[in-house]
C-alpha positions as CSV (number, residue, x, y, z in Angstrom):
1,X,5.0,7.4,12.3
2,X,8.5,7.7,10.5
3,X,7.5,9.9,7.3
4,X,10.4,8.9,5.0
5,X,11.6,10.9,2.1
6,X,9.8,11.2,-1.0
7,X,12.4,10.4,-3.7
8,X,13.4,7.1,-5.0
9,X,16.4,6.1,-3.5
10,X,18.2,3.1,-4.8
11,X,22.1,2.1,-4.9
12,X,23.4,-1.1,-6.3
13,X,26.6,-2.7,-5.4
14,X,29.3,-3.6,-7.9
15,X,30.9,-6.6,-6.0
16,X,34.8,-6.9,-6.5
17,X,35.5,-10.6,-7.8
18,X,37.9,-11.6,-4.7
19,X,36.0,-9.9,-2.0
20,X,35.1,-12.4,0.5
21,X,33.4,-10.6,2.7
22,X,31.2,-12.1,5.7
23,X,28.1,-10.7,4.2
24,X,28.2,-8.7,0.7
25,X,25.5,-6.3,-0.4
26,X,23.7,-6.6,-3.5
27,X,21.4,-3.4,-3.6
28,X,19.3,-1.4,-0.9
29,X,16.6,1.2,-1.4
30,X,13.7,3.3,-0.8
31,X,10.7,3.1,-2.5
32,X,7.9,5.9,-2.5
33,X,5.5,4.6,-4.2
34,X,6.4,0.6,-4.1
35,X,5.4,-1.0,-7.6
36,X,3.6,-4.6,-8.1
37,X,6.2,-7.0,-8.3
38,X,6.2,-10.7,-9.3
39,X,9.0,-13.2,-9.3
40,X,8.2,-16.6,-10.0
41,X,12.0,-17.3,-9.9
42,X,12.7,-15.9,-6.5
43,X,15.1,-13.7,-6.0
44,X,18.9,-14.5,-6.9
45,X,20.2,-13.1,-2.9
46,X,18.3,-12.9,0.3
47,X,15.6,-10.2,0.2
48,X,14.3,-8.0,3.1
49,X,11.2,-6.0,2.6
50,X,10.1,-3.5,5.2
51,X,6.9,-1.3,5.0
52,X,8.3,2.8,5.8
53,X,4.2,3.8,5.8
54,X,1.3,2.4,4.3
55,X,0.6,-1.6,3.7
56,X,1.4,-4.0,1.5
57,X,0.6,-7.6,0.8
58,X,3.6,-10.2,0.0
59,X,2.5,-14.2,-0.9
60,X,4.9,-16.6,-0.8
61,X,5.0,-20.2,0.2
62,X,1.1,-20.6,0.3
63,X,1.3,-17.6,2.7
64,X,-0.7,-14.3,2.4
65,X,0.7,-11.6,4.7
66,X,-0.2,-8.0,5.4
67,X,2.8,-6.0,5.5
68,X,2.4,-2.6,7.7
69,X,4.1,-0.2,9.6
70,X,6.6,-1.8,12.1
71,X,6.9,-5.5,10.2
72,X,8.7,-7.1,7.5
73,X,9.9,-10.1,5.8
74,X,13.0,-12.0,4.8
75,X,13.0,-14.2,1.6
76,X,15.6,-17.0,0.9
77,X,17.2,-16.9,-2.2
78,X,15.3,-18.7,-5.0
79,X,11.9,-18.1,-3.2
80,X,8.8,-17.0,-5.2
81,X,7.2,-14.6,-4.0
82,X,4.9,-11.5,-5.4
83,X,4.2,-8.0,-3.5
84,X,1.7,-5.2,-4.3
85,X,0.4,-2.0,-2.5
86,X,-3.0,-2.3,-0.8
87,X,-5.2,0.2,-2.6
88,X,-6.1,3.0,-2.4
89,X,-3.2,3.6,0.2
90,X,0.3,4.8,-1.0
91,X,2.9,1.9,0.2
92,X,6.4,3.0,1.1
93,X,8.8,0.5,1.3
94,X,12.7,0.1,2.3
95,X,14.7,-3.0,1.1
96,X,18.0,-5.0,1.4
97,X,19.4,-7.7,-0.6
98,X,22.7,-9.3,0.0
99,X,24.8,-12.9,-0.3
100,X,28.1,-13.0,1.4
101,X,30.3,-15.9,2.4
102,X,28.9,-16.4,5.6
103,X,25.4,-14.9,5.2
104,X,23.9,-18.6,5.2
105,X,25.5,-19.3,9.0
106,X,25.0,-16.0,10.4
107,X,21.8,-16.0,9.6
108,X,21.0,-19.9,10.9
109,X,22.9,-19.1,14.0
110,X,20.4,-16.1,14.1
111,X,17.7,-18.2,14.0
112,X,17.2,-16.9,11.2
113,X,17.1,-19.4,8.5
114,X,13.8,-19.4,7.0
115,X,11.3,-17.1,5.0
116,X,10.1,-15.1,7.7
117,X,7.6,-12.5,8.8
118,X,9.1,-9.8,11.7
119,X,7.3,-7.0,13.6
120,X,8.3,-5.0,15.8
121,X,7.5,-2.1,18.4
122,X,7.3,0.9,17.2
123,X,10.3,1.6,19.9
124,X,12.7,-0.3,18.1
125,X,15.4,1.3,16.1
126,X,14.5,-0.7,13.0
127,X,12.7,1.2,11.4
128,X,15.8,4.1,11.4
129,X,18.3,1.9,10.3
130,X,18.2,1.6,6.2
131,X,17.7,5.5,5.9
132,X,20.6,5.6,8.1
133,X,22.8,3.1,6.2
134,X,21.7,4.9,2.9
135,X,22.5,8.1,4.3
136,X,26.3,6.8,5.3
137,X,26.5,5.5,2.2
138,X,25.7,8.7,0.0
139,X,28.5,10.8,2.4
140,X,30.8,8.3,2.6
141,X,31.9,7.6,-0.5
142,X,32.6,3.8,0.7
143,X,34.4,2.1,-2.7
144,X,35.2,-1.3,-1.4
145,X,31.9,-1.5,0.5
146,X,33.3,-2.7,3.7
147,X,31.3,-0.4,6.1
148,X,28.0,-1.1,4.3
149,X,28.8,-4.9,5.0
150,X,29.0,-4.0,8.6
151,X,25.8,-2.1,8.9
152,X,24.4,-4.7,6.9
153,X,25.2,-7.4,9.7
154,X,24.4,-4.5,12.5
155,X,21.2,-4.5,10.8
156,X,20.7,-9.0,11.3
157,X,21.5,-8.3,14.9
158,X,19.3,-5.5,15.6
159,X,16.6,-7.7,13.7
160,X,16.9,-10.9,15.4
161,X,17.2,-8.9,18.8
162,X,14.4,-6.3,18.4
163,X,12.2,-8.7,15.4
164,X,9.0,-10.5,16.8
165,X,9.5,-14.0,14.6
166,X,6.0,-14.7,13.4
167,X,6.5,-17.7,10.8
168,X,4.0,-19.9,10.7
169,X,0.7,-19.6,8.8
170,X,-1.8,-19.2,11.8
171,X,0.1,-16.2,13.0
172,X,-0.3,-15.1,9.5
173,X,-3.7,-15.5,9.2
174,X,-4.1,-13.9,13.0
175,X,-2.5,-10.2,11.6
176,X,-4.9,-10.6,8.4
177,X,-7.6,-11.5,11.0
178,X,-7.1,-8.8,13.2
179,X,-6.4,-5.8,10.7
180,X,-9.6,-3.9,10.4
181,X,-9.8,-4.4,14.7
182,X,-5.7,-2.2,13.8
183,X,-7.3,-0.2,11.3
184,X,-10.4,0.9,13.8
185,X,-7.8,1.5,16.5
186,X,-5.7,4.0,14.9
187,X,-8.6,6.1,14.3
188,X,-10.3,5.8,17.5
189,X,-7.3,5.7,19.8
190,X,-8.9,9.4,21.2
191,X,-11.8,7.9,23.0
192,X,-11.2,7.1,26.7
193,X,-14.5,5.1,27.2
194,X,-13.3,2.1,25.1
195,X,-12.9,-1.4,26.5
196,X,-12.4,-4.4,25.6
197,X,-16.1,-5.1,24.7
198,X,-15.4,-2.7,22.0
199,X,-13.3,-3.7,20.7
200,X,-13.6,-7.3,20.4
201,X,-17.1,-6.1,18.5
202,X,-15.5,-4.4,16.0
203,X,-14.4,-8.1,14.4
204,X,-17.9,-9.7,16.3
205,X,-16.4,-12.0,18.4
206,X,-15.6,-12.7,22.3
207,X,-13.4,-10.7,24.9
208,X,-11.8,-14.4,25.6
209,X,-11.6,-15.2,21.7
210,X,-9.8,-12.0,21.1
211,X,-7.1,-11.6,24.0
212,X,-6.3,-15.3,22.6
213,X,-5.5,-13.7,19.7
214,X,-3.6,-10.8,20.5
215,X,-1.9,-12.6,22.6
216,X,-0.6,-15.3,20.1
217,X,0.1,-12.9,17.5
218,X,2.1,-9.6,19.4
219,X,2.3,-11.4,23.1
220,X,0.2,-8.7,24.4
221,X,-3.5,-8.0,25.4
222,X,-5.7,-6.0,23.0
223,X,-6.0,-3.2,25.7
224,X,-1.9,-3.7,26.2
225,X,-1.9,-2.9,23.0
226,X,-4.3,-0.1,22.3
227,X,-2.6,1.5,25.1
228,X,1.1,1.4,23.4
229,X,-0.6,3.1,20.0
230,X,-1.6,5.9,22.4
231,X,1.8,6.2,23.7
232,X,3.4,5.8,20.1
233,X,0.4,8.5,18.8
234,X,1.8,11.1,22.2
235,X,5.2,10.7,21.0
236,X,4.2,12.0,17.5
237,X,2.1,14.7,19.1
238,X,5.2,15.5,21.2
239,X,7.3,15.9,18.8
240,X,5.1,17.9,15.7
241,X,2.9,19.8,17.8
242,X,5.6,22.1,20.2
243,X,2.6,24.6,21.5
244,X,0.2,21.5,22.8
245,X,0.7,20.8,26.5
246,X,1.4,17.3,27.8
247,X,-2.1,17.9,29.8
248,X,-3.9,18.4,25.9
249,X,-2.2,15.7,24.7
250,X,-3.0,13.2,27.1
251,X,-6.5,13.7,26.9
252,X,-6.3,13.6,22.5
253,X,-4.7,10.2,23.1
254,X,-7.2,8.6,25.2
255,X,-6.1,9.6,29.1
256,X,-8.7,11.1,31.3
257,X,-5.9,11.6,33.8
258,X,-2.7,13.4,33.1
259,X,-0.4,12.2,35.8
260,X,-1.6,8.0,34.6
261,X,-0.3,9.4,31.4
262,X,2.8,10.8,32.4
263,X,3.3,7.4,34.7
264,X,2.6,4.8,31.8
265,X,4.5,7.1,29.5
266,X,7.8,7.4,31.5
267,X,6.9,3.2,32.2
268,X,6.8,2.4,27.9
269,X,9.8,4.8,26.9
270,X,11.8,5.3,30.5
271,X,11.4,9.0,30.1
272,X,9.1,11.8,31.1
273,X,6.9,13.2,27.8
274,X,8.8,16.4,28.8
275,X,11.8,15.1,28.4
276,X,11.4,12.9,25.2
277,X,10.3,16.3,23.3
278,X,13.2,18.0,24.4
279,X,15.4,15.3,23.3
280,X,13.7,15.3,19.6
């Protein structure tokens, strides 16, 4: 888990009457502690909401989607929509709005056109990228805000290359579905004796029934799955715990065996655990 920093952090864009740039920047942020927001309007630009830590819950078009770590969504301009934190948890959220001459066709050549629900692995660099571009921004002192125009369209690319498109309302409903099953996993993720008979029972239905579901909704099996948040839970142990050895970690996250580890380990993230702390 990225834990982002705790202060607001918000800049809005003053856009020059003859700049035609491709894509223009309206305003981008960080949110702590992300407020309930309704907009029966829409917003005036395209919106992108990502979750940093925590959840959230977004309705728009007749949808009802659970926004957590590693997803997001991207609202057309004019599109009502309303967001609030899932209590009691805190909800930290990054955000981009922006217009632009050409945002309209790069995003539709994209294939991304639409109001749209992403996730992602937690390998991607997505979840880096707006503390980065808000970071350049504060250092660089960009007046014309040509190079925040570029990371903004860096950003669209990394999206629609790294972003699992899940837009219709049955994939929806799947991630609602299958949240407490997500919940249970990322406190029991320890425990080497699970299978999938466990965990379909934690949401009482079949072993079939639920690797359909998985399946439909992240393209991978539930154990596939569980077995990525232990890798993702190593690589946090890894990197904030310097005096545990790959050996104690492996078994914390689930492995009975240390060298399967270190194999499905180096297969997930194409290095050893060894190396991956030294390089963070």
């Amino acid at each position: 888990m990225i834990v982002p920093a705790t202060a607001v952090r918000r800049i809005v864009f003053a856009q020059e009457g003859g700049q035609q740039l491709p894509i223009t920047l309206d305003s981008m942020g960080f949110n702590p502690d992300q407020e309930k927001v309704s907009r029966p309007e829409g917003y005036d630009t395209y919106h992108w909401l990502q979750t940093a830590q925590g959840e959230g819950i977004i309705y728009f078009e007749n949808k009802k989607i659970t926004l957590s770590e590693g997803s997001g969504v991207l609202l057309l301009p004019g599109t009502p929509h309303r967001y609030e934190s899932l209590t009691p948890h805190l909800w930290c959220t990054y955000y981009l709005t922006f217009g632009g001459s050409s945002a309209r066709h790069i995003l539709e050549s994209l294939g991304m056109g639409a109001n749209s629900f992403y996730r992602w692995e937690s390998e991607a660099p997505l979840p880096h990228m707006l503390k980065e571009m808000l970071d350049r921004h504060d250092a660089s002192g960009d007046m014309f805000s040509l190079g925040v125009s570029t990371d903004a369209y860096r950003f669209l690319l990394t999206l629609s290359k790294y972003g699992r498109l899940h837009n219709n309302t049955s994939i929806s409903r799947n991630v609602d579905k299958l949240q407490p099953l997500l919940k249970w996993m990322d406190v029991h993720y320890g425990d080497p004796d699970i299978g999938l008979y466990d965990l379909a029972s934690q949401l009482e239905v079949s072993g079939r029934y639920l690797n359909s579901l998985f399946l439909q909704t992240f393209g991978l099996s539930p154990y596939a799955y569980f077995v990525r948040l232990r890798i993702r839970k190593s690589k946090e142990l890894l990197v904030t715990q310097p005096d545990l050895t790959v050996k104690a970690i492996s078994k914390l996250v689930g492995f009975r065996d240390v060298s399967h580890f270190v194999a499905t380990f180096r297969k997930q993230s194409a290095t050893t655990p060894e190396q991956f702390r030294k390089l963070h």
